[in-house]
C-alpha positions as CSV (number, residue, x, y, z in Angstrom):
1,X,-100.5,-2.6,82.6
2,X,-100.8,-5.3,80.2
3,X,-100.2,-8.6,82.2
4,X,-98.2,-10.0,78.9
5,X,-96.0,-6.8,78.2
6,X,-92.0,-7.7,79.6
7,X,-90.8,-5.6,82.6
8,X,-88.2,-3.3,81.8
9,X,-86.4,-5.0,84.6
10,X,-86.6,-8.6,82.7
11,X,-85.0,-9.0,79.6
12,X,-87.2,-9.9,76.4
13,X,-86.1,-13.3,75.4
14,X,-84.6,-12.1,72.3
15,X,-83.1,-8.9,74.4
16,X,-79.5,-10.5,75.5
17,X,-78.9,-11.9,71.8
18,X,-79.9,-8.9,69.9
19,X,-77.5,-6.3,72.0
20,X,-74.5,-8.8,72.1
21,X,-74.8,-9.3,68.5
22,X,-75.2,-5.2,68.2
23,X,-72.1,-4.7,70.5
24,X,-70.2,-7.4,68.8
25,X,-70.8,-6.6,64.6
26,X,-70.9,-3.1,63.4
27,X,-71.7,-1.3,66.5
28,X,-73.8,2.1,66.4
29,X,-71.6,4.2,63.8
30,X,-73.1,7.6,62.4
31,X,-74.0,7.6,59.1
32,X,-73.1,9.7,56.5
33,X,-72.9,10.2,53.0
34,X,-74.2,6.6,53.0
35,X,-71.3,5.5,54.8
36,X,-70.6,4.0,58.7
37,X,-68.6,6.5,60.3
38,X,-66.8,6.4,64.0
39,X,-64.9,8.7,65.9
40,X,-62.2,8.1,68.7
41,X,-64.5,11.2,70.9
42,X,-67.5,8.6,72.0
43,X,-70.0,8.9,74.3
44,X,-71.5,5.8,76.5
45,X,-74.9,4.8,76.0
46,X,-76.3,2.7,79.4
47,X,-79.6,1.6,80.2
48,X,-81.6,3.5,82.4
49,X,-82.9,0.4,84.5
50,X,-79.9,-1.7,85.2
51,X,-77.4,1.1,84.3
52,X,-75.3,-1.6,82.2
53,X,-73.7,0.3,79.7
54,X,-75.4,-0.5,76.1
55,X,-72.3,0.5,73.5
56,X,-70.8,3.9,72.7
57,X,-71.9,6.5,69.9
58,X,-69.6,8.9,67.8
59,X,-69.5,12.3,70.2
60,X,-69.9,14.9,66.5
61,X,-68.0,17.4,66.2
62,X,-67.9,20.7,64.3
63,X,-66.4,18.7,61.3
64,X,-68.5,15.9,61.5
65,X,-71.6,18.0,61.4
66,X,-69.8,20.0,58.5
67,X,-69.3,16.4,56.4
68,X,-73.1,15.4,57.0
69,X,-74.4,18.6,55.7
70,X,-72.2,18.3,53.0
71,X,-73.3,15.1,51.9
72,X,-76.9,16.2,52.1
73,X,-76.5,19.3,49.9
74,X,-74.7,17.1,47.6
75,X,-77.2,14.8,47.7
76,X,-80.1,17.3,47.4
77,X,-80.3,17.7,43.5
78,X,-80.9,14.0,42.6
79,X,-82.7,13.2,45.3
80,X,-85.0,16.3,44.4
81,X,-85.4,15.5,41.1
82,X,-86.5,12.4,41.9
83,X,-90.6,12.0,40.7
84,X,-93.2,11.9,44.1
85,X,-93.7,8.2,43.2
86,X,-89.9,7.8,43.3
87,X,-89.1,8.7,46.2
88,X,-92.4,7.3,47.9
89,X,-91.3,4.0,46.5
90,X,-87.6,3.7,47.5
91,X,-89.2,5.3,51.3
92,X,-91.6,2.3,51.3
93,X,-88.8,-0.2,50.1
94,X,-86.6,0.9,53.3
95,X,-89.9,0.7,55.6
96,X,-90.0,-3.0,53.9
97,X,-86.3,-3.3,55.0
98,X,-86.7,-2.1,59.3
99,X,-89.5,-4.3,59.2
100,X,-87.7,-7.2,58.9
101,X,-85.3,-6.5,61.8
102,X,-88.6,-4.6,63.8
103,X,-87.9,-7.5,66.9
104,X,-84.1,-6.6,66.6
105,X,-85.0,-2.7,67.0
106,X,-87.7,-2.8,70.2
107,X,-85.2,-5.2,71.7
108,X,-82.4,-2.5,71.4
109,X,-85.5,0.7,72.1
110,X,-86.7,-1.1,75.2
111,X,-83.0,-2.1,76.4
112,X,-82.0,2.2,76.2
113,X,-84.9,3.5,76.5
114,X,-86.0,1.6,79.9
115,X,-89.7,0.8,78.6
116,X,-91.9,-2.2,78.4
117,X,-91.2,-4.1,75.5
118,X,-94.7,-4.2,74.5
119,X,-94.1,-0.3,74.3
120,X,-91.3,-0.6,72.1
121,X,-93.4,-2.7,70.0
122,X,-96.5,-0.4,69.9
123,X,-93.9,2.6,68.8
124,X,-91.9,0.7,66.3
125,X,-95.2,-0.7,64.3
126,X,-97.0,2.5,64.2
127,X,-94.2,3.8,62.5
128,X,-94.1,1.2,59.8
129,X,-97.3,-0.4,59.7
130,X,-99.7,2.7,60.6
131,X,-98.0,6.2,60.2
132,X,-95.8,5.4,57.1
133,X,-98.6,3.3,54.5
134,X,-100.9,6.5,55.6
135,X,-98.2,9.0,54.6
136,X,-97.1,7.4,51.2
137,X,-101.1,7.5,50.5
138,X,-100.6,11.3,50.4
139,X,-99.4,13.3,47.5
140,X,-98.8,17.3,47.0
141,X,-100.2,17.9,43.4
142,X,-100.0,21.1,40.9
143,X,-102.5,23.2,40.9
144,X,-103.8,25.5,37.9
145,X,-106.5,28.1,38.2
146,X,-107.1,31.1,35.9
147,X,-107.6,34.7,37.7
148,X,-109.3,37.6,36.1
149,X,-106.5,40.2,34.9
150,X,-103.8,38.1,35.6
151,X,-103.7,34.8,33.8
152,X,-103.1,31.2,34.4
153,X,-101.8,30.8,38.1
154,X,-99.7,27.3,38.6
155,X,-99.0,26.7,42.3
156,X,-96.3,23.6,42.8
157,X,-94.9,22.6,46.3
158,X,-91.1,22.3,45.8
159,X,-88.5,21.1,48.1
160,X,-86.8,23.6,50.6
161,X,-83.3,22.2,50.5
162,X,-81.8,20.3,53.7
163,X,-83.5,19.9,56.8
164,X,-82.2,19.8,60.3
165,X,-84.5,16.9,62.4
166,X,-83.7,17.1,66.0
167,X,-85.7,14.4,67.7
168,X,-85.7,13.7,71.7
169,X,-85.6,11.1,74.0
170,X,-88.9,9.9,75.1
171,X,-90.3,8.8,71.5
172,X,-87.2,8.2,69.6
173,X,-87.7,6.0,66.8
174,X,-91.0,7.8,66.6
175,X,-90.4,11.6,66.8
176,X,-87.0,10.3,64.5
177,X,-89.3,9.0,61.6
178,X,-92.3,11.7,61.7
179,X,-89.6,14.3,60.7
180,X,-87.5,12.3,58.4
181,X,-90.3,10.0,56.1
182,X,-92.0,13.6,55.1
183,X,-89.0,15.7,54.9
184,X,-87.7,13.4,52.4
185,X,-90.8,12.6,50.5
186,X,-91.3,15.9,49.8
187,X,-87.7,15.9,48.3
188,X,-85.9,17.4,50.7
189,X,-82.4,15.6,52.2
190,X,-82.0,15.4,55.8
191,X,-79.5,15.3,58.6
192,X,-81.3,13.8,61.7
193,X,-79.5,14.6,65.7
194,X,-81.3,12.0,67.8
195,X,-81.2,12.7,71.8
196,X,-77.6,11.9,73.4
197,X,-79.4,9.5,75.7
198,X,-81.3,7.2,72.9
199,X,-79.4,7.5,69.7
200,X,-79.3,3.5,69.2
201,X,-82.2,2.5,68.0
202,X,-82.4,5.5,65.1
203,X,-78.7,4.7,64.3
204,X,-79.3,1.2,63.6
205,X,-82.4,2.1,61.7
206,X,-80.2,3.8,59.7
207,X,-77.6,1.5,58.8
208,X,-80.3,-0.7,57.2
209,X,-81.3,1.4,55.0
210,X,-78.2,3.3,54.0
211,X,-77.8,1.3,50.7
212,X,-81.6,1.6,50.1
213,X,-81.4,5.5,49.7
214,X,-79.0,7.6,47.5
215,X,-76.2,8.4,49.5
216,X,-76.5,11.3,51.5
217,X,-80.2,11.6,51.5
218,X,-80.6,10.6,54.6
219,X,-77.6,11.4,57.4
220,X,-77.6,10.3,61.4
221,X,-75.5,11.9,63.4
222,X,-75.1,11.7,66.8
223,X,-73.5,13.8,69.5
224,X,-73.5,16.3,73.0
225,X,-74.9,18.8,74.1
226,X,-72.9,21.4,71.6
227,X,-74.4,19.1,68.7
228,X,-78.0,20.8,69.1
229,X,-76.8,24.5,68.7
230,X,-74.3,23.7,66.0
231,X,-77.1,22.7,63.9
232,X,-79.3,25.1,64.7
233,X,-77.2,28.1,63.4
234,X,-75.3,26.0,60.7
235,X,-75.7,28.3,57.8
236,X,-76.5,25.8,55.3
237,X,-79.8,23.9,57.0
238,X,-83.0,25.7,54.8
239,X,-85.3,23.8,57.9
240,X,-85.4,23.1,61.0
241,X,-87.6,20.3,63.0
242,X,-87.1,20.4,66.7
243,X,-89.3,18.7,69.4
244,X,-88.3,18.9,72.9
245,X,-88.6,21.3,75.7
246,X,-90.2,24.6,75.6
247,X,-87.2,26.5,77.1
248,X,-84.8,24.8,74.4
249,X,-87.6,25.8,71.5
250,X,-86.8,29.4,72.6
251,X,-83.2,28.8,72.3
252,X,-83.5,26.9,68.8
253,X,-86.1,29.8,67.7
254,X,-83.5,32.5,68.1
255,X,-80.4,30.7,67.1
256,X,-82.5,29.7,63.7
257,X,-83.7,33.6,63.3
258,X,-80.5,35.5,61.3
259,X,-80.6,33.5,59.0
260,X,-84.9,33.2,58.8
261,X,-84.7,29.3,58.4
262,X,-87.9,27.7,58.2
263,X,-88.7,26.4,61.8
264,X,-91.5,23.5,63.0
265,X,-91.1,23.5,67.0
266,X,-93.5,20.6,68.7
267,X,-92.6,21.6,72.6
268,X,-94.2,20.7,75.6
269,X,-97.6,20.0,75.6
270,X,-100.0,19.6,78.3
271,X,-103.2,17.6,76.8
272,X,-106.1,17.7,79.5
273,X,-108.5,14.7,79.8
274,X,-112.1,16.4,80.4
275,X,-114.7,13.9,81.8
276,X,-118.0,15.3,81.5
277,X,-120.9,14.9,83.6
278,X,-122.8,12.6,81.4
279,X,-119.5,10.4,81.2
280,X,-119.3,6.3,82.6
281,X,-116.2,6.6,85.1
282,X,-116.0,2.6,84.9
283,X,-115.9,2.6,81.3
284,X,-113.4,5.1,80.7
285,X,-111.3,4.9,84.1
286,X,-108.9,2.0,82.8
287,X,-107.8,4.2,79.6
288,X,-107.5,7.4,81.3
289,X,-104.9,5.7,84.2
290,X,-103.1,4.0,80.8
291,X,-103.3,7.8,78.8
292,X,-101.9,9.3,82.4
293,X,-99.2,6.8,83.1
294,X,-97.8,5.9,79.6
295,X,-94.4,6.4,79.2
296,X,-94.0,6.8,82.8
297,X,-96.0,10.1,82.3
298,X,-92.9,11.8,80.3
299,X,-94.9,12.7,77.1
300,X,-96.5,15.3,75.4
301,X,-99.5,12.9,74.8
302,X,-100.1,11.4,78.0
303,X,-103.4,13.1,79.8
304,X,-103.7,15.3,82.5
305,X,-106.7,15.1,84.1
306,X,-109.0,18.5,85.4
307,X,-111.8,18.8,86.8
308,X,-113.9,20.3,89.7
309,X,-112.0,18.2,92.3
């Protein structure tokens, strides 16, 4: 491990302030329509390493969900009709915005999520630094051919509607922000569920940029168990973007099927780390045992290593 990355089990020197002030200002409220919300049905939020409770999040119900979809259909004409540079700009503007409270956010990510704070820090900055100035490079032009018997052809990407990002708990601010940047660059509106055990780092996120977006662009909701399905069958999501286990993929798969909603599933994945014959074990052994061991082991990305023996 890296000798200068803070133990979970040690508090970052900016850890203690940043929570109190979280706890003690405007909490961890949902957000909808571009506006805080709280509910008296909460659920606790504690760390996983000193299992000191962090603050308390909204517990969504039924009618909560019902208000954020809402708000992101409403939302969904202007935001679509919005030019690709228009949207890519006000995107980069609320990127501009988390980066100035990035040692606020890995403070709060390393506090629920029980992780180095170096790690919180490499997650965090590839979001904003690496992942999003790539993504806001891209663009999805028109294209115009002619074909023989047929005419002029035009094919033009256009937005689906709103999208249902489901994100879990092991990459949150990550897996959050890889479903919600394209989704709404493309002109879609989103309402985005992160896991029940690590919705604090999104929700703050969140309230940063509420006043950056139009309202109801961009909705955070959290919630239970029940939350998941709920959105799954709601009749009114056009997408859905789930990563999580395989068995819950094959419950989201047929929950999203009568009404054929457009489905990305990233489940579990099982990457293998191949040495080859012709391979320098000294030179490579200290990245594989960092690949294996990252995030305790509990990712899709982290190696597994075959071999002969």
């Amino acid at each position: 491990m890296d000798s200068n990355a803070a133990s979970p089990s040690i508090p970052h020197p900016n850890r203690e302030q940043a929570l109190i002030r979280a706890r003690l200002t405007a909490g961890f409220p949902n957000i909808v329509n571009g506006q805080t919300i709280n509910s008296s049905k909460l659920i606790k939020i504690f760390d996983p390493v000193t299992g000191e409770e962090l603050a308390s999040v909204t517990d969504t119900q039924k009618d909560g969900l019902d208000r954020a979809v809402q708000a992101a259909k409403a939302a969904f004409p202007l935001w679509s009709s919005k030019t690709w540079n228009e949207r890519r700009d006000l995107l980069a503007n609320a990127i501009e915005e988390l980066k100035a409270h990035a040692d606020e956010l890995c403070t709060i990510l390393t506090a629920e999520n029980g992780r180095p704070f170096s790690m919180a820090q490499f997650e965090i900055t590839w979001i904003l630094e690496t992942y999003a100035p790539a993504l806001f490079q891209m663009e999805l032009p028109d294209s115009t051919w002619n074909e023989t018997g047929v005419g002029q052809i035009t094919k033009r990407y256009v937005p689906l509607g709103v999208v249902a990002a489901i994100s879990p708990w092991n990459l949150p601010f990550w897996l959050s922000f890889t479903k919600v940047l394209p989704s709404l660059l493309a002109g879609n509106t989103v309402v985005l569920k992160p896991a029940v055990f690590t919705p604090l780092t999104v929700l703050r996120a969140a309230d940063y940029i509420r006043e950056i977006l139009p309202p109801g662009a961009l909705n955070v909701i959290s919630g239970g168990d029940d939350l998941g399905p709920w959105m799954t069958s709601h009749p009114d999501f056009q997408k859905i973007s789930f990563t999580g286990s395989s068995e819950t993929g094959r419950k989201v798969f047929a929950s999203a099927a009568p009404t054929l909603k457009h489905l990305t599933l990233e489940l579990g994945g099982n990457d293998p780390g191949i040495v080859l014959p012709d391979a320098d074990p000294p030179a490579i052994a200290e990245y594989l045992f960092r690949s294996m061991f990252a995030l305790s082991g509990q990712g899709c990305v982290t190696l597994k290593l075959i071999g002969d023996n």
